[in-house]
N, C-alpha and C positions, 0 to 999 in steps of 0.2 A: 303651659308648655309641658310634654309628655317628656318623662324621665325616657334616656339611652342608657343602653346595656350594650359592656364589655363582654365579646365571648372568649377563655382564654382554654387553651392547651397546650400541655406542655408535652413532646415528640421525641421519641429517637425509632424508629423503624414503626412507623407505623401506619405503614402502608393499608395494610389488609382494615384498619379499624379509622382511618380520619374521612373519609366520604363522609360518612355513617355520622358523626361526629359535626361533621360541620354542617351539615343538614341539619342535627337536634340545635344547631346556633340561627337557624334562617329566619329567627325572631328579633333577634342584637343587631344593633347598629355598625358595630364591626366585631370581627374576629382577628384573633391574635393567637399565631402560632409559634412559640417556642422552641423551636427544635434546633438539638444538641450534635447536628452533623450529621442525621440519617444517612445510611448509607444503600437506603432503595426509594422505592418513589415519594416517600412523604411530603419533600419538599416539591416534589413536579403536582402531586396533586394541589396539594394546600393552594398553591400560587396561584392557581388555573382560578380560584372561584374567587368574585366579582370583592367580596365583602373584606377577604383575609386580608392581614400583614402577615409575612412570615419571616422571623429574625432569627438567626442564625446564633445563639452564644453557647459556649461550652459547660458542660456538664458538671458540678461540684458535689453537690448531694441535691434533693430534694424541696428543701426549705429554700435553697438559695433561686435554685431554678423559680420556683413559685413567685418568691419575690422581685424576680426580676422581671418578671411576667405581670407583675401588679405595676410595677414601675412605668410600663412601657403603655399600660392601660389609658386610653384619652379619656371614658366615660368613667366618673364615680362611681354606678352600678357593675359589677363586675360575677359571669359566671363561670365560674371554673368548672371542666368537666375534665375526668381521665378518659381515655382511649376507650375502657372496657366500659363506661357509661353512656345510655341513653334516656332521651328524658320521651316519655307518651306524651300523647293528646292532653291526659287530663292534669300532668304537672306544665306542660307546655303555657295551658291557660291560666295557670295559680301563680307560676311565676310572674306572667304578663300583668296581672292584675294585680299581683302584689306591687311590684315594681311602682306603679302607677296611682296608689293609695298612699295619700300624703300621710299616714297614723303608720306608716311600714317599721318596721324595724328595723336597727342596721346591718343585723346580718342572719341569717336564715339558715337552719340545719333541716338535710333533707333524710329522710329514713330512705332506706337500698333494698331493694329484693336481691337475693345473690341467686345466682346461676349456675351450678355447676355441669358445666359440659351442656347448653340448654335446659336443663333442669334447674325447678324452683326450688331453692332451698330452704325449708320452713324453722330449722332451727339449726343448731351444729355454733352458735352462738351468733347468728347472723338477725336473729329478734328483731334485735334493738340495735341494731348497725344504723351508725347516722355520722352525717359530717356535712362542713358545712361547706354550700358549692354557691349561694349567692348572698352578696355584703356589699356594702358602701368601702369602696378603698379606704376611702379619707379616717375611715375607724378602727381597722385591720391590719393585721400584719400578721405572718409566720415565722415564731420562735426560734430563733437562731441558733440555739445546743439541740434542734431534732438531726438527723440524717435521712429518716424515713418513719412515716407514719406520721407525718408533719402535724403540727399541732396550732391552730389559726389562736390568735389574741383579736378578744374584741372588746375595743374601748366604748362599750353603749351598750344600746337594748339586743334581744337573740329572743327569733321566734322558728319557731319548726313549722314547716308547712306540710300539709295531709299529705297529698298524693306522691307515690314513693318513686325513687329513680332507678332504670332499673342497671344493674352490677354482673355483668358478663366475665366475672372476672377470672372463672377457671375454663380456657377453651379447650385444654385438654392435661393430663396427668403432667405428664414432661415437661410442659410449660410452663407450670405451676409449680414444679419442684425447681426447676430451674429460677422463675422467680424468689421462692423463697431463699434459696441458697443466697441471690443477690440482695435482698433485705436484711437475710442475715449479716452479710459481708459490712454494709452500711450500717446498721446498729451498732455490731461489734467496733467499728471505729471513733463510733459516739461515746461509748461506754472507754474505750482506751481514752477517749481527750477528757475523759470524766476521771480516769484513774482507777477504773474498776478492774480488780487484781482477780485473775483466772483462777477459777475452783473447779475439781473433775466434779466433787459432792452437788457443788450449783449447779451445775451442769445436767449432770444427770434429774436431780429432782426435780429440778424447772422443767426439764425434757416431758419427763412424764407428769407432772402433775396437768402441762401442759395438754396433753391427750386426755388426761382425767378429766377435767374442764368440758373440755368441749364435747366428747363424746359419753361421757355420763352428765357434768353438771349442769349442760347447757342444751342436754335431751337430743344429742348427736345421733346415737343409738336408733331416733323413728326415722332418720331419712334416709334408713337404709345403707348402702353399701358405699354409697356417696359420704354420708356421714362417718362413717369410716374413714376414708379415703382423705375427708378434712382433717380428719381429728389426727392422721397421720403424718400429712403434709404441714400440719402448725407446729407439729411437734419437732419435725424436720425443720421447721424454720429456726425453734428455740435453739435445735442443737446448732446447726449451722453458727449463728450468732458466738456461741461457747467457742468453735471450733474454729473460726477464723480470730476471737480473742485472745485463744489461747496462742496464733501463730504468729500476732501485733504484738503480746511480749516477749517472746521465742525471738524474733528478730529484734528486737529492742536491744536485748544482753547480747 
């Protein structure tokens, strides 16, 4: 009997990027759309095609979305994709065939080419980018102190498969800094339920050590002006983080 695959995503406006998306699932048995109340056509696409469920719950953070997304999964095999992710031809077939190899493992990290604005980005710390997007539920679960940048627990074996998926994840400057700002927001609230008390000193080093990293230590500086541009936008993400910290104890008192 051939093992079923769960395709899952989780939504909120993501009109311009779930076509695209649910086309890289036309391998899964079904699809499963999570969306957090869109408020443009997400939910008229998703629905239209043959394979999806699309479940409506509200938005907490990141980990929780995830998880209730693993919940609502009928198949053990489960593949999570983001919006800014597409899978080629030739992870298409590794996944199939993993799936399908009774010696599998239970859950799988895939390496990401990053994108920015169409372009391939060969370093800016994006190397060794990997996370994992296919696993056995029954082994699995997402860490419940993340908010963002969610952190998968696996109760068994972890294999990384070759072929890389590819990560669209900056479509333009604006979007990007607007993203980070909202990661920020979500970190800083992790970090407040953790008790971590506002420093301007933290702040700022982390800021910059942060642009030091990527754009010198992680060979930012060869991709040119884009590498730049990252090393800038991560830095902005650090500070954001700081910045909305500091306004969780501001209100607090």
């Amino acid at each position: 009997m051939s093992e079923k695959i769960s395709g899952l995503i989780i939504t909120f406006n993501e009109e311009k990027n779930i076509q695209a998306v649910l086309n890289c699932f036309d391998f899964c048995d079904e699809i499963l759309v999570i969306d957090s109340f869109s408020s443009d056509r997400t939910h008229e696409i998703a629905s239209a095609h043959p394979k999806t469920r699309v479940i409506s719950h509200p938005f907490t953070d990141f980990t929780q979305q995830r998880n209730f997304a693993l919940s609502q999964a009928r198949n053990e095999w489960v593949l999570f994709l983001d919006g800014d992710e597409r899978i080629p031809e030739a992870l298409r077939s590794e996944i199939i065939e993993t799936v399908q190899n009774k010696s599998s493992k239970d859950a799988y990290l895939f390496y990401r080419l990053f994108f920015f604005e169409k372009k391939p980005i060969k370093y800016s710390a994006t190397q060794n980018d990997k996370n994992f997007r296919l696993f056995r539920k029954s082994k699995c679960h997402y860490v419940l102190n993340k908010k963002v940048h969610e952190t998968l627990h696996v109760n068994g074996t972890v294999g990384i498969l070759k072929n890389k998926l590819l990560h669209y994840s900056v479509e333009n400057v604006e979007f990007y800094k607007n993203k980070m700002k909202y990661y920020g927001f979500l970190k800083a609230h992790e970090l407040f339920e953790k008790g971590k008390p506002f420093n301007y000193h933290t702040q700022i080093l982390k800021t910059g050590f942060k642009f030091f990293k990527i754009y010198f230590l992680k060979l930012g500086f060869l991709d040119g002006k884009e590498g730049l541009e990252i090393a800038q936008l991560q830095s902005y993400y650090v500070f954001q983080t700081y910045e909305s910290l500091h306004d969780l104890w501001k209100n607090k008192k």
